[in-house]
MOPAC internal coordinates of N, CA, C and O (Angstrom, degrees):
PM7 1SCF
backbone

  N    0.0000 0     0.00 0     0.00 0    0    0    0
  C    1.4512 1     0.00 0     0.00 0    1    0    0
  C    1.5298 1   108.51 1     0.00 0    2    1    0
  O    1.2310 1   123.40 1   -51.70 1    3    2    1
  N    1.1324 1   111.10 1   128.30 1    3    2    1
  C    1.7216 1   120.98 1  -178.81 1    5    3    2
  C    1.5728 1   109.41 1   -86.58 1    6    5    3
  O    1.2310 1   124.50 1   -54.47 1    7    6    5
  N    1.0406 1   108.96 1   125.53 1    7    6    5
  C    1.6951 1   121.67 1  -170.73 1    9    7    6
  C    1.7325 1   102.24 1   -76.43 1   10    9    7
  O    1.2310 1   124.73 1   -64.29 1   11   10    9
  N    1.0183 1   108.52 1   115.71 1   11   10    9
  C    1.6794 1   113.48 1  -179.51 1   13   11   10
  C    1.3375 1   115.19 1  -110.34 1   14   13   11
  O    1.2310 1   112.23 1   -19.74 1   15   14   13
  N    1.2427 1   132.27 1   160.26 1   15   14   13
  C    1.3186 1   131.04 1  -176.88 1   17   15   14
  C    1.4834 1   122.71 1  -123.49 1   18   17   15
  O    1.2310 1   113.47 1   -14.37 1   19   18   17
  N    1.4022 1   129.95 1   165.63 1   19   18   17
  C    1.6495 1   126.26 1  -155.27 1   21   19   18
  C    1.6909 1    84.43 1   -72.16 1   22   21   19
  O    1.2310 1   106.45 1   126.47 1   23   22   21
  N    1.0103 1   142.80 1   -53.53 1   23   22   21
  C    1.8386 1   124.28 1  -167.69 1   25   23   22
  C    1.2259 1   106.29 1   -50.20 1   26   25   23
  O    1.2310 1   113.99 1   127.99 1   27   26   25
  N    1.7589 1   128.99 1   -52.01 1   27   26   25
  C    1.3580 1   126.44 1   171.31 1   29   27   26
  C    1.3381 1   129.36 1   -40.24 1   30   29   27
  O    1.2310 1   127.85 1   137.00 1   31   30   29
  N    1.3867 1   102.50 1   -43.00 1   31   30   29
  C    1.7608 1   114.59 1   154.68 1   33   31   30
  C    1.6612 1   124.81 1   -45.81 1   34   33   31
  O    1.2310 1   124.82 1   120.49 1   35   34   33
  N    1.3643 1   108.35 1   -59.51 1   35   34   33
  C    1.5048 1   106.52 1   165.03 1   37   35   34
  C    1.2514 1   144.70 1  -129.56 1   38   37   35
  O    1.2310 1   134.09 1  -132.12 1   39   38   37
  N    1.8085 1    90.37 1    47.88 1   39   38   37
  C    1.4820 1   116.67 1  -178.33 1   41   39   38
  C    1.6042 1   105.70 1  -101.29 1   42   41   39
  O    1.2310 1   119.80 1  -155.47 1   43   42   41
  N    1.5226 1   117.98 1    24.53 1   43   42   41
  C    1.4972 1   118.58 1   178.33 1   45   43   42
  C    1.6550 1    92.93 1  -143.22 1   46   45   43
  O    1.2310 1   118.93 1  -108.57 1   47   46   45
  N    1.6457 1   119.65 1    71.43 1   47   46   45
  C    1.6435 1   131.88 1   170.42 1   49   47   46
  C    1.6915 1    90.22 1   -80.16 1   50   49   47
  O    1.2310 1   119.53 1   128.20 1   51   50   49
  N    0.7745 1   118.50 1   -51.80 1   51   50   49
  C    1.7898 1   111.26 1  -167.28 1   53   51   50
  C    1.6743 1   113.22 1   -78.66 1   54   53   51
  O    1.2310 1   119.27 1   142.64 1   55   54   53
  N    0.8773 1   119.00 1   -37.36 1   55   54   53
  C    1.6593 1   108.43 1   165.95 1   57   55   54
  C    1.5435 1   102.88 1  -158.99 1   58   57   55
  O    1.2310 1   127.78 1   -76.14 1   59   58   57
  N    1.5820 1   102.63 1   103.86 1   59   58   57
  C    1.7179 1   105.37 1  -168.85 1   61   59   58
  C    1.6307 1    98.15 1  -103.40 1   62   61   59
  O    1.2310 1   111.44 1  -175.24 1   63   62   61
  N    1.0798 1   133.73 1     4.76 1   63   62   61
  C    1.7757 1   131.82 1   173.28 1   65   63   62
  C    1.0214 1   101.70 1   -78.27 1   66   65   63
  O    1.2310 1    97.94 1   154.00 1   67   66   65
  N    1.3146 1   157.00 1   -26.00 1   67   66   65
  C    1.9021 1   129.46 1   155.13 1   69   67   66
  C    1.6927 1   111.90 1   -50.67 1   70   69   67
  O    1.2310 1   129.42 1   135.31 1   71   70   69
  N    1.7593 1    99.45 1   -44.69 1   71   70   69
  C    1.7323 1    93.55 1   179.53 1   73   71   70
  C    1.3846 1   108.97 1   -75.61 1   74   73   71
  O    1.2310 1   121.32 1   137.64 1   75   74   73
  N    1.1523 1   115.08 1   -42.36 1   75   74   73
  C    2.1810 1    95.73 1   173.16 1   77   75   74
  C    1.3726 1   102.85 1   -73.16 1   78   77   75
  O    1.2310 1   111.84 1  -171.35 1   79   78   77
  N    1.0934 1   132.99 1     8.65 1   79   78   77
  C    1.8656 1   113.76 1   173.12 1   81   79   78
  C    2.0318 1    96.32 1   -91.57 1   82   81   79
  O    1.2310 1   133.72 1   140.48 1   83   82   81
  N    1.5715 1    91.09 1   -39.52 1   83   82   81
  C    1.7073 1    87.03 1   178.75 1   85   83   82
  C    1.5235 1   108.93 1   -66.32 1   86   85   83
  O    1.2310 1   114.05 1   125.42 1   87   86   85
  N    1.3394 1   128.87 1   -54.58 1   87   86   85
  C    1.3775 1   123.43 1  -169.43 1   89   87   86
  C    1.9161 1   102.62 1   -43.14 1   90   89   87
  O    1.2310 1   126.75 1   119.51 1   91   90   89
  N    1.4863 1   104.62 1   -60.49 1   91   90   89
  C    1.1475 1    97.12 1  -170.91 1   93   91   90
  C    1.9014 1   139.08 1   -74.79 1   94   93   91
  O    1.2310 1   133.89 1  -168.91 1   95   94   93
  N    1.3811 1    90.76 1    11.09 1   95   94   93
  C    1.2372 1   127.34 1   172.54 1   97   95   94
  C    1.8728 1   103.78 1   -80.11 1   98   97   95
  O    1.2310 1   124.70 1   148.07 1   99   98   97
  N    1.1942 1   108.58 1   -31.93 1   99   98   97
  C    1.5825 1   126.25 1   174.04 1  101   99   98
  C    1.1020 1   107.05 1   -65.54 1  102  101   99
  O    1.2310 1   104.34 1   135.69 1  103  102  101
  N    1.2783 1   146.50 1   -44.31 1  103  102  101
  C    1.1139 1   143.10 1  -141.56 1  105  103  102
  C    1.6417 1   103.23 1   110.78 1  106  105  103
  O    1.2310 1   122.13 1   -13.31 1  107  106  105
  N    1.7648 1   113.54 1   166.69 1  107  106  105
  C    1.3181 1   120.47 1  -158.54 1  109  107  106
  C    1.8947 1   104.24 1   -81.07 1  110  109  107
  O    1.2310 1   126.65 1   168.80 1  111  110  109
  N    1.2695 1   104.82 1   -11.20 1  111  110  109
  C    1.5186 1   114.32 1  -170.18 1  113  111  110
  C    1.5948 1   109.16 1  -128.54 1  114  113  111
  O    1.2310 1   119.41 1   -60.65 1  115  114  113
  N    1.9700 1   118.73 1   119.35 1  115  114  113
  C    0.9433 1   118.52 1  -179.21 1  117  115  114
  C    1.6700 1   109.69 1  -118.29 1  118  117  115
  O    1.2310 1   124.51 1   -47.42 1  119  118  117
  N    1.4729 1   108.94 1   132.58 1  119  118  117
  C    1.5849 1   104.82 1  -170.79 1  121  119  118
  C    1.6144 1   119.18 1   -98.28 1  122  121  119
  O    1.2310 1   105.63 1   -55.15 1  123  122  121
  N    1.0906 1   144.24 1   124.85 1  123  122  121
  C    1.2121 1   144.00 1   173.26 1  125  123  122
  C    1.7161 1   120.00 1  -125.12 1  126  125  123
  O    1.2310 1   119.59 1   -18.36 1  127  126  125
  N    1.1962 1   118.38 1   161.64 1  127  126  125
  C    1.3316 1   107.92 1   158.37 1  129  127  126
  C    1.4303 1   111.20 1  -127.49 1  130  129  127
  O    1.2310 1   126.51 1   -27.12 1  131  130  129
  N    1.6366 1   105.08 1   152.88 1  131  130  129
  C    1.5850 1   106.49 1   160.81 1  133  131  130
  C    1.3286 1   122.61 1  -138.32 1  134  133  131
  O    1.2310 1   123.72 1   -37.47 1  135  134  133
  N    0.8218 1   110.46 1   142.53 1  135  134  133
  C    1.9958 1   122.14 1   177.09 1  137  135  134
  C    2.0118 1    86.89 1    69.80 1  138  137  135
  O    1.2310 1   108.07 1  -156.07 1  139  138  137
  N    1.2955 1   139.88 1    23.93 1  139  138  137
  C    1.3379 1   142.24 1   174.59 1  141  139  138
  C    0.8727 1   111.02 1    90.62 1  142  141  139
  O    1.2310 1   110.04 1  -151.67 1  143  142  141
  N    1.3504 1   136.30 1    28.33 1  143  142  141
  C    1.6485 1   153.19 1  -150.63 1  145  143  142
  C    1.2705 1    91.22 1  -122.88 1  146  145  143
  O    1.2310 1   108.81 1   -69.86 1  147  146  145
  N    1.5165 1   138.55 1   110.14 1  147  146  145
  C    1.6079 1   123.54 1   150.22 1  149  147  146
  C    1.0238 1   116.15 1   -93.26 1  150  149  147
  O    1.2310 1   118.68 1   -61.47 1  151  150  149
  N    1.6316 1   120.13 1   118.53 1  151  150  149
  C    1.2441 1   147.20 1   158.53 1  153  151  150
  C    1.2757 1   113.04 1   -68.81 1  154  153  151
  O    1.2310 1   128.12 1   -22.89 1  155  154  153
  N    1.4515 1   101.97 1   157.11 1  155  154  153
  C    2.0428 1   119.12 1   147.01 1  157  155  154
  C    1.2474 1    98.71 1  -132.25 1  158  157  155
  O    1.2310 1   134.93 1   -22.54 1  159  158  157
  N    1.6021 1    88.72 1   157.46 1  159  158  157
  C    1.8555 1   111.34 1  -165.39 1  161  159  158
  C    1.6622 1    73.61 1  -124.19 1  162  161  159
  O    1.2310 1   118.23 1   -57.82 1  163  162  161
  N    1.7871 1   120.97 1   122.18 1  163  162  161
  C    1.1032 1   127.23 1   139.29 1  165  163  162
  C    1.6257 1   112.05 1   -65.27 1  166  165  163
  O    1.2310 1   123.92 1   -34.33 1  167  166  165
  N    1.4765 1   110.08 1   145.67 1  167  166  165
  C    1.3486 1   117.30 1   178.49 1  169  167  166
  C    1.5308 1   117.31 1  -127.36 1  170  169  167
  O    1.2310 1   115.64 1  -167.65 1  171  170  169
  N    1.5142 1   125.89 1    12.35 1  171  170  169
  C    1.3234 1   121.12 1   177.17 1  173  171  170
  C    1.3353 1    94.94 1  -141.04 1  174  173  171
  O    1.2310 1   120.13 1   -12.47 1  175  174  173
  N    1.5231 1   117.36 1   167.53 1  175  174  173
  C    1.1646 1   124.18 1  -173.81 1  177  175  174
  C    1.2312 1   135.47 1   -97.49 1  178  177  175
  O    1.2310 1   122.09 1   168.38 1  179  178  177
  N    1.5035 1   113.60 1   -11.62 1  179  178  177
  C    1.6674 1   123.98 1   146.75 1  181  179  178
  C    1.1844 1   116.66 1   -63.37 1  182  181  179
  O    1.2310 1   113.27 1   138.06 1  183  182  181
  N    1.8266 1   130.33 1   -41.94 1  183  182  181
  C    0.8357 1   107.90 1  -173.09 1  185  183  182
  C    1.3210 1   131.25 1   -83.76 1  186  185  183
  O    1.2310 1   124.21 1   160.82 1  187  186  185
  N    1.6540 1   109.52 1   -19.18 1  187  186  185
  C    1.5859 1   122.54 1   155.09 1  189  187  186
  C    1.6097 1   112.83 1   -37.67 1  190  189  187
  O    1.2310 1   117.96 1   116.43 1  191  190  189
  N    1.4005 1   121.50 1   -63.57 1  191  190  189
  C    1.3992 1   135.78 1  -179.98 1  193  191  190
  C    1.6515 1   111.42 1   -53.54 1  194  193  191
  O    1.2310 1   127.78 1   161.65 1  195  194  193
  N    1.4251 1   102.62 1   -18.35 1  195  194  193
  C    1.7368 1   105.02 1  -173.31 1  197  195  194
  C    1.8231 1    94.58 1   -75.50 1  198  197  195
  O    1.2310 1   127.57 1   126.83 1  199  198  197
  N    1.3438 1   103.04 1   -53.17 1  199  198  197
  C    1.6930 1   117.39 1  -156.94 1  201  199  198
  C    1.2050 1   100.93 1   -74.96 1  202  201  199
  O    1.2310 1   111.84 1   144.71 1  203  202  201
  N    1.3852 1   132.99 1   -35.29 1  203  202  201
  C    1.0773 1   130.48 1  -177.43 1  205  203  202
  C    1.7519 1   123.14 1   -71.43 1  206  205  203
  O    1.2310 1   125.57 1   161.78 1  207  206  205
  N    1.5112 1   106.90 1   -18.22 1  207  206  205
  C    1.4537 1   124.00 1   159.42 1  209  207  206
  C    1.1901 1   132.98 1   -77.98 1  210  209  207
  O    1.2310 1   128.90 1   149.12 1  211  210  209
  N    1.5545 1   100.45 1   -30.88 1  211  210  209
  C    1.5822 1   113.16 1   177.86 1  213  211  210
  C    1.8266 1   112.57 1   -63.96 1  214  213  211
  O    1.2310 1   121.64 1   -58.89 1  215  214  213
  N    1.2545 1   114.47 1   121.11 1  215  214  213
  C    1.1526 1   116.94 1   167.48 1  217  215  214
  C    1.6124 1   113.54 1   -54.36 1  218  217  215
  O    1.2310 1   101.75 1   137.34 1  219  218  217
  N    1.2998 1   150.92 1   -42.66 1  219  218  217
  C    1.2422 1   162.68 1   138.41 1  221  219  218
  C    1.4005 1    94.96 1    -5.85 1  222  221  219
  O    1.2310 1   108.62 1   108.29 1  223  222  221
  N    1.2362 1   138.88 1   -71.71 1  223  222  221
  C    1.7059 1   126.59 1   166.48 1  225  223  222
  C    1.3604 1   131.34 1   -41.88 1  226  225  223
  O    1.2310 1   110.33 1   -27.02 1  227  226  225
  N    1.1676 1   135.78 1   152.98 1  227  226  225
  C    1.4062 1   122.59 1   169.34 1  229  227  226
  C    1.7809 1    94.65 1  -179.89 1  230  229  227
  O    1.2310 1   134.13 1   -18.95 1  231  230  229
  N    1.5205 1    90.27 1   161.05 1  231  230  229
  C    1.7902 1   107.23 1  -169.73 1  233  231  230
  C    1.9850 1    84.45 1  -113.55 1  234  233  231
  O    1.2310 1   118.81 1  -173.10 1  235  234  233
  N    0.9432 1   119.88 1     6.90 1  235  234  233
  C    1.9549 1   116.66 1  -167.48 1  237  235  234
  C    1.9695 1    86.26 1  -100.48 1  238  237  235
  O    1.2310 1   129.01 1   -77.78 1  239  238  237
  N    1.5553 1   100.25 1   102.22 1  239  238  237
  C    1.7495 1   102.16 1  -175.19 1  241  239  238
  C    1.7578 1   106.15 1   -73.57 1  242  241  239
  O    1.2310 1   117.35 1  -177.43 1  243  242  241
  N    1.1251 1   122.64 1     2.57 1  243  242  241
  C    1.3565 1   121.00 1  -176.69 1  245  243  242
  C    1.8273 1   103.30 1   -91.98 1  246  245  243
  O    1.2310 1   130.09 1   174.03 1  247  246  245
  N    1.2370 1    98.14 1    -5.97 1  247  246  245
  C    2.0725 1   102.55 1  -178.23 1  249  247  246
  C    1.4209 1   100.45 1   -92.75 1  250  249  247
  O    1.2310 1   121.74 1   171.62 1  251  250  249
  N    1.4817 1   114.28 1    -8.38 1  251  250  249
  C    1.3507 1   108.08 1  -162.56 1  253  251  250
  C    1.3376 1   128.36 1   -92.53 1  254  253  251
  O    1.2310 1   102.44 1   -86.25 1  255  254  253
  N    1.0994 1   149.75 1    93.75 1  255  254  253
  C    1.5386 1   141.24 1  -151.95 1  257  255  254
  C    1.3072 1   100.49 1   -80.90 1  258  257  255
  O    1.2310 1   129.33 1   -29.87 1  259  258  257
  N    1.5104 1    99.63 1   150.13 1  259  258  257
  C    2.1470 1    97.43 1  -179.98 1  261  259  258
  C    1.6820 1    88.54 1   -88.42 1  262  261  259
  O    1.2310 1   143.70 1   -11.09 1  263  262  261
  N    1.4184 1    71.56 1   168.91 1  263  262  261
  C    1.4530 1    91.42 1  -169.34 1  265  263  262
  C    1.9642 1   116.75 1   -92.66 1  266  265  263
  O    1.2310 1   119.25 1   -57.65 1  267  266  265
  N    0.9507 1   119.03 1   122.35 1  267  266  265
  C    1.4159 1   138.40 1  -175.26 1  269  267  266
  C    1.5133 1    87.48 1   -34.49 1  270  269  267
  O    1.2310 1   115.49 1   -47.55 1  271  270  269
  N    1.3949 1   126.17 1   132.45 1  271  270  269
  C    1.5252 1   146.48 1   158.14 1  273  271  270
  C    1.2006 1   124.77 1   -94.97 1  274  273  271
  O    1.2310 1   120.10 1   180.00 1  275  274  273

């Protein structure tokens, strides 16, 4: 998996379907970080709909445990 970064994300405003045909050519999950933040960029639409159901997700930062260093 090729490590991409948040400009790569929205450095294709004028025709971004070659870069979502490559991401999803990666696999359904792409990881990046920004400002030291590691993200994933879901890239298909079941699997968006999976995570977004899963109770295990959440946007409420008080559910969130930090992460062991």
């Amino acid at each position: 998996m090729t490590q991409i970064t948040l400009s790569d994300v929205f450095s294709h405003k004028h025709n971004p379907y070659p870069f979502y045909a490559r991401l999803r050519e990666q696999g359904p999950l792409s990881h990046f970080t920004w400002m030291g933040i590691e993200m994933w960029l879901v890239t298909t639409y079941d699997d968006a709909v999976s995570i977004l159901k899963d109770p295990r997700f959440t946007l409420d930062k008080q559910k969130v445990e930090p992460s062991p260093c």
